[in-house]
C-alpha positions in Angstrom: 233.4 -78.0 32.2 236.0 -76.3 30.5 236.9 -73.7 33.1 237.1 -76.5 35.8 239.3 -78.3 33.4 241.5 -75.2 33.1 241.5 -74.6 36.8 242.1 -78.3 37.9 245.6 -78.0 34.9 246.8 -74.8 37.0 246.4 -76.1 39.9 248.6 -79.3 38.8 251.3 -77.3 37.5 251.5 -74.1 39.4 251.7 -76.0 42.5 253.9 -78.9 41.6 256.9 -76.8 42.1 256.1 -75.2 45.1 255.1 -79.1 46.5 259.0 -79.7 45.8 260.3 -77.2 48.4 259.0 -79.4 51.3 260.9 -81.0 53.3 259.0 -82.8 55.8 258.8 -86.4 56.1 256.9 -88.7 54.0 253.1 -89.2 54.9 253.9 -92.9 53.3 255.7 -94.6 51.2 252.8 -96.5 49.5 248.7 -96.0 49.4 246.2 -97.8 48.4 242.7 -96.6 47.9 239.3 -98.0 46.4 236.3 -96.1 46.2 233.1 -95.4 44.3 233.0 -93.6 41.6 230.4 -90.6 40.7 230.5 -89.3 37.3 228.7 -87.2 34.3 228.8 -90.0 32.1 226.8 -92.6 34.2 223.9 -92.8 36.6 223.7 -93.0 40.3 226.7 -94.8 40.9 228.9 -94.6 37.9 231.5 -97.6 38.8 233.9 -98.6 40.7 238.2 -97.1 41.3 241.3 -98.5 42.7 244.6 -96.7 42.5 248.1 -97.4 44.0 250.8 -94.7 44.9 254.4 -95.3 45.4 256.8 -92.9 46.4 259.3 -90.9 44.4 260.2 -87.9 45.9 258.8 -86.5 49.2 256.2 -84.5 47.3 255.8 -86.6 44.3 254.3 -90.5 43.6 254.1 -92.8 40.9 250.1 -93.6 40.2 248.6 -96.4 39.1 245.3 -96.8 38.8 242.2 -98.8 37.2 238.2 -97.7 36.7 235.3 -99.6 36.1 232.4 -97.4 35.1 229.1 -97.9 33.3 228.8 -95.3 30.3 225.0 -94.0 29.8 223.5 -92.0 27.3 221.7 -88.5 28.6 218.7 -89.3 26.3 218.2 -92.5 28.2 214.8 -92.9 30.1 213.3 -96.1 32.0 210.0 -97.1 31.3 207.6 -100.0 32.1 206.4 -102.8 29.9 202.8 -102.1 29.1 202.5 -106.3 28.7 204.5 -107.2 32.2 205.4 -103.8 34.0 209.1 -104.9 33.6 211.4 -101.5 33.1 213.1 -101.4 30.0 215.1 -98.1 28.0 213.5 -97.4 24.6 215.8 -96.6 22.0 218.7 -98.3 23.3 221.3 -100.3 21.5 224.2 -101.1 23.5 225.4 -100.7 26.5 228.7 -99.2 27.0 231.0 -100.7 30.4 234.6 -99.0 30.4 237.6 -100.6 31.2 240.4 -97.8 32.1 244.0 -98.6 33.3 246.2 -95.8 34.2 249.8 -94.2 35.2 250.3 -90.9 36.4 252.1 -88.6 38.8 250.9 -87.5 42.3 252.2 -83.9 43.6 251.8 -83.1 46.9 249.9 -79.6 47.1 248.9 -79.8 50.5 250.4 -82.2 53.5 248.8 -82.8 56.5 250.6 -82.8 60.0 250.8 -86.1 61.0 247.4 -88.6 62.1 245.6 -85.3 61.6 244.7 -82.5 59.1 244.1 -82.4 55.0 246.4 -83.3 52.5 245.7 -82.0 49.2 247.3 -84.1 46.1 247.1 -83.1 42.5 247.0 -85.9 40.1 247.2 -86.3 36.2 247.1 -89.5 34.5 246.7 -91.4 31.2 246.2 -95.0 29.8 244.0 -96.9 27.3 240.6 -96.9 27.9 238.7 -100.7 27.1 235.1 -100.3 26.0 233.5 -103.0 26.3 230.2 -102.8 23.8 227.4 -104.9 25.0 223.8 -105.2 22.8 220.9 -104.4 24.6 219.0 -107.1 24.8 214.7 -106.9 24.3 212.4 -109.8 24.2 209.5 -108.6 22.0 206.5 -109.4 20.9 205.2 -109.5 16.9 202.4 -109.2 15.7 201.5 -112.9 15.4 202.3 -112.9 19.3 206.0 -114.9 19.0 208.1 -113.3 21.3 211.7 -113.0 20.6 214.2 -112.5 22.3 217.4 -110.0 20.5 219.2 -107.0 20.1 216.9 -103.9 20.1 217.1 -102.7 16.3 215.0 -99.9 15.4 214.0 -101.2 12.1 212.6 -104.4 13.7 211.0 -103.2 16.7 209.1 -100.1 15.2 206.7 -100.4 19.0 207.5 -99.4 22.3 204.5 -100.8 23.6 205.5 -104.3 22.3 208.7 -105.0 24.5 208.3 -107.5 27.2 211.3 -107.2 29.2 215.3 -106.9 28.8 217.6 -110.0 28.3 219.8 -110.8 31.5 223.7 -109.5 32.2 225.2 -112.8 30.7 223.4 -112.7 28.0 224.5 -109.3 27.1 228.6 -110.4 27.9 227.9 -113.3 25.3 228.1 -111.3 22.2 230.0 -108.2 24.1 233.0 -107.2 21.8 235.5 -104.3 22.5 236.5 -101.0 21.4 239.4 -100.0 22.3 240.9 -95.5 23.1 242.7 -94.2 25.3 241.6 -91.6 28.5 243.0 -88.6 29.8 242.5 -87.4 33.6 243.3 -84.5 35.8 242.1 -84.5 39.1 242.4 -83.4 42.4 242.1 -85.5 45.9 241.7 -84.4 49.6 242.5 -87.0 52.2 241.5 -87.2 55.8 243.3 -90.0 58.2 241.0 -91.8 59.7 243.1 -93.8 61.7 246.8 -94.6 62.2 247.4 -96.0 58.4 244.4 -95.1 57.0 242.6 -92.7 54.9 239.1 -91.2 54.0 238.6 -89.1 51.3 237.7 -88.0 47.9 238.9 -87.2 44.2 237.4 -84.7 41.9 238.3 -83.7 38.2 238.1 -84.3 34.6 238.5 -87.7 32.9 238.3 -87.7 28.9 237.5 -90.8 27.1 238.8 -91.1 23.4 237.4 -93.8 20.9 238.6 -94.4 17.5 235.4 -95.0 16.4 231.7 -93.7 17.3 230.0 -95.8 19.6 226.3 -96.3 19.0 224.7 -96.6 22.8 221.5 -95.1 21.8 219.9 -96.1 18.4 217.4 -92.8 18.0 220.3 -90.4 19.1 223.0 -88.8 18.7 226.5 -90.9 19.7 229.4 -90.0 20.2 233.0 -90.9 19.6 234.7 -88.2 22.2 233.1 -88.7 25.9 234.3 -85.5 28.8 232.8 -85.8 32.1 233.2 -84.8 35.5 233.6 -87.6 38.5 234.1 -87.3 41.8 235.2 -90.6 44.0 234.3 -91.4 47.8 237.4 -93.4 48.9 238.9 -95.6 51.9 242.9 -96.0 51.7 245.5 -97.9 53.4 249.2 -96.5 54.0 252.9 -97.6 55.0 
């Protein structure tokens, strides 16, 4: 992770200047892309990205952009209710959605002749990042058979085997509260036009998430206050 960190950096830098020689026309003067987001942090499908490019320079854009990605815990593992078959993750105390608005600068590495060919872009950025700290909601049942329905607590609910099922999304957002950082990225993204105006492509690099406090995801773990990952984002992006 650190050596594609490093590499992703060079690449930025050592190529900005050489981007700036180019005189060709613009590809566009503004782009807007959305995409799904794939990261290191998250599960399957990690979130949700939207950025917006405006020109500067011929090989250099303003970048603006916001993610919406769910934040997991590697020691998290789905299992079934032994009382209703309904999946729940043991251990867990909060989920962790993340709420990240950024600016940054676009270089142009790479442009593509036009309607055809790759353009490479290298892209840093930086912003606040929002976490938004929801409790993991259980219902569970005691001992004199009451089932309630809270926050999993690992002083309460000493039995795996006692958990019913999970509380629903809203109920989680009810009692959500935020945590606010700030996030770093460094990436890299390869477009392909798809048609006259449009874009298909992807984004790879580095996003670092910064919190001023641990946040407690997992409640038999380790947490963490610092969260690095890796993402990589399938996007569709419209062009004038």
């Amino acid at each position: 992770m650190k050596f594609f960190t490093l590499l992703l950096l060079a690449l930025l830098f050592s190529f900005s200047s050489f981007s700036q020689n180019n005189t060709d026309d613009f590809s566009y003067e503004t782009q807007f892309v959305y995409g799904l987001n794939l990261n290191t942090q998250s599960g399957l499908i990690g979130g949700f990205a939207f950025r917006y490019s405006k020109a500067i320079t011929e090989t250099m854009y303003h970048s603006f952009s916001l993610e919406l990605v769910d934040v997991r815990h590697p020691k998290e593992q789905r299992r079934a209710s032994r009382i209703t078959g309904e999946f729940f993750t043991p251990g867990k105390r909060n989920f962790l959605y993340v709420l990240r608005p950024q600016y940054g600068r676009e270089f142009v590495l790479f442009r593509k002749a036009e309607e055809r060919g790759i353009q490479v872009n290298a892209i840093g950025a930086i912003g606040p990042t929002i976490g938004i700290v929801a409790p993991y909601i259980i219902d569970y049942q005691f001992a004199n058979e009451t089932i309630r329905t809270e926050q999993y607590d690992p002083e309460v609910h000493t039995s795996f085997e006692a958990v019913v099922g999970t509380g629903s999304f809203a109920q989680r957002l009810t009692d959500a509260n935020i945590q606010l950082g700030a996030s770093l990225k460094t990436s890299l993204a390869l477009e392909f036009s798809a048609f006259k105006g449009s874009q298909v492509g992807f984004e790879a690099g580095m996003m670092i998430d910064a919190y001023s406090k641990e946040i407690e995801i997992m409640g038999l773990a380790e947490n963490k206050q610092i969260y690095p990952s890796a993402f990589f984002t399938l996007f569709y992006g419209i062009s004038k």
